[in-house]
C-alpha positions in Angstrom: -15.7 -16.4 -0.5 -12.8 -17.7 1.7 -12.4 -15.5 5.2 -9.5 -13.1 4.3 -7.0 -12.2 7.3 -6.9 -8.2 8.1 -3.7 -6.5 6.8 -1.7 -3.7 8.0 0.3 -2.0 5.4 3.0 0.1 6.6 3.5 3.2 4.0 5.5 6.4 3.6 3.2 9.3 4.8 5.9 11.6 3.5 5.2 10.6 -0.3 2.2 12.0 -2.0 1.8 9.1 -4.3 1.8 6.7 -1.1 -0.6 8.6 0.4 -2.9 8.6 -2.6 -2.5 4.7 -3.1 -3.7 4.6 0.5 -6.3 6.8 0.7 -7.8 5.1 -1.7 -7.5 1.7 -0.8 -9.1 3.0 2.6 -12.0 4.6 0.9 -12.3 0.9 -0.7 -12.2 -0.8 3.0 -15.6 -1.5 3.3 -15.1 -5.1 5.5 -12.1 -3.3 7.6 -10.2 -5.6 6.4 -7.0 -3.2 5.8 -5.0 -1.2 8.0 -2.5 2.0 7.7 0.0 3.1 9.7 2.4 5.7 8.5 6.0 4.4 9.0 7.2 8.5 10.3 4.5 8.4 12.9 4.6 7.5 16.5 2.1 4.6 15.3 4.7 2.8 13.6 7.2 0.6 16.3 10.2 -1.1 14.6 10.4 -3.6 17.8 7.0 -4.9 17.5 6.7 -5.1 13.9 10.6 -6.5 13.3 10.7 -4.2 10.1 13.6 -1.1 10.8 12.7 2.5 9.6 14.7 1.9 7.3 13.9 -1.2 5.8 10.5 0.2 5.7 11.4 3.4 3.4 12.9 0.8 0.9 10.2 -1.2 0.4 6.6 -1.4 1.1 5.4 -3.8 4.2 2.3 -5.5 5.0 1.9 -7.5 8.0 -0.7 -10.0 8.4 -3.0 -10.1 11.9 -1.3 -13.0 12.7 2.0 -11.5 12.6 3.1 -12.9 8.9 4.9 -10.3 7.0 4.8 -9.5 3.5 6.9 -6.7 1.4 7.4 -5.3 -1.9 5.3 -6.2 -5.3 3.2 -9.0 -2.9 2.2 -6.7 -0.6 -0.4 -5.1 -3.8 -2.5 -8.6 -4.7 -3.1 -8.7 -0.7 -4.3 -5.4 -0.1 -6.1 -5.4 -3.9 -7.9 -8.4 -3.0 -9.2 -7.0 1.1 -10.1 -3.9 -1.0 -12.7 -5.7 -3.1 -10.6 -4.8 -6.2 -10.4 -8.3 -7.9 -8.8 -7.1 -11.1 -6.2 -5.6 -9.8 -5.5 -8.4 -7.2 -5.7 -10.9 -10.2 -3.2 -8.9 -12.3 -0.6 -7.8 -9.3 -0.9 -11.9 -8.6 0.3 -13.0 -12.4 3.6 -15.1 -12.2 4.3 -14.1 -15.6 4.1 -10.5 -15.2 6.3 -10.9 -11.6 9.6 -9.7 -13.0 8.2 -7.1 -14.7 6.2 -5.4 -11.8 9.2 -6.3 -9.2 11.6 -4.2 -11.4 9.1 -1.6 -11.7 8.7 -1.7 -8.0 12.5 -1.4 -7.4 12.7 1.2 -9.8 9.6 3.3 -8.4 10.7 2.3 -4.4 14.1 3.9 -5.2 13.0 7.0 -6.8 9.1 7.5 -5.1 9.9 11.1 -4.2 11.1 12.4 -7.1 8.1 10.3 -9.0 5.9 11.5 -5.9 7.1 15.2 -6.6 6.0 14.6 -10.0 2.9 13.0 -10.3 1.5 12.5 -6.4 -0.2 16.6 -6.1 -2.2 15.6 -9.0 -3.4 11.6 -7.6 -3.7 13.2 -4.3 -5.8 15.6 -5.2 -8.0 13.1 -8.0 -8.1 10.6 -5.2 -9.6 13.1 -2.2 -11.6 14.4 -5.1 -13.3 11.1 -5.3 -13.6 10.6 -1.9 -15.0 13.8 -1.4 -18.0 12.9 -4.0 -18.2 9.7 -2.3 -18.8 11.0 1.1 -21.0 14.0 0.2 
């Protein structure tokens, strides 16, 4: 397997549905190959990663360890992939299905908290559920 670089992926604390996508993905991070940093926190510098607040609430960011940075749909294959969830990375990676999941992408970027408000009690809860049966 080719040496994969660690990723940081820069989400919106503040949305349910975010947090559930990344608390997954971090019970998945077996080779530490992913990082979080929540873009409301203190942990999150604008400067240093050359992404605004702003910027980062539109779409979602992933910076590479060697400083490379990725956003929206192509942001998913990466972290799929460092999760050891070759499925998904294989199907967020189609070309063919691209436009399809960049629209959706827009769509859900633009609208995540009133999705979020919808649907992200119930993933939250399914995902710390899991990870709760994991870790007992």
């Amino acid at each position: 397997m080719t040496q994969l670089e660690k990723l940081t992926l820069f989400y919106d604390g503040a949305c349910p549905l975010c947090q559930a996508e990344i608390l997954f993905l971090s019970g998945r991070n077996q080779a530490n190959l992913l990082d979080f940093v929540d873009i409301n926190s203190e942990q999150f510098d604008p400067q240093k990663v050359g992404v605004s607040c702003e910027a980062a609430l539109a779409a979602m960011y992933g910076q590479f360890a060697s400083g490379k940075l990725i956003q929206g749909v192509g942001v998913f294959p990466e972290a799929y992939r460092r999760a050891d969830l070759p499925r998904l990375a294989w199907l967020f990676s189609r070309k063919s299905l691209q436009p399809f999941l960049k629209l959706g992408y827009l769509f859900f970027a633009k609208n995540r908290h009133a999705i979020s408000s919808l649907f992200g009690p119930a993933a939250l809860r399914l995902v710390k559920s899991k990870s709760g049966a994991i870790s007992s």
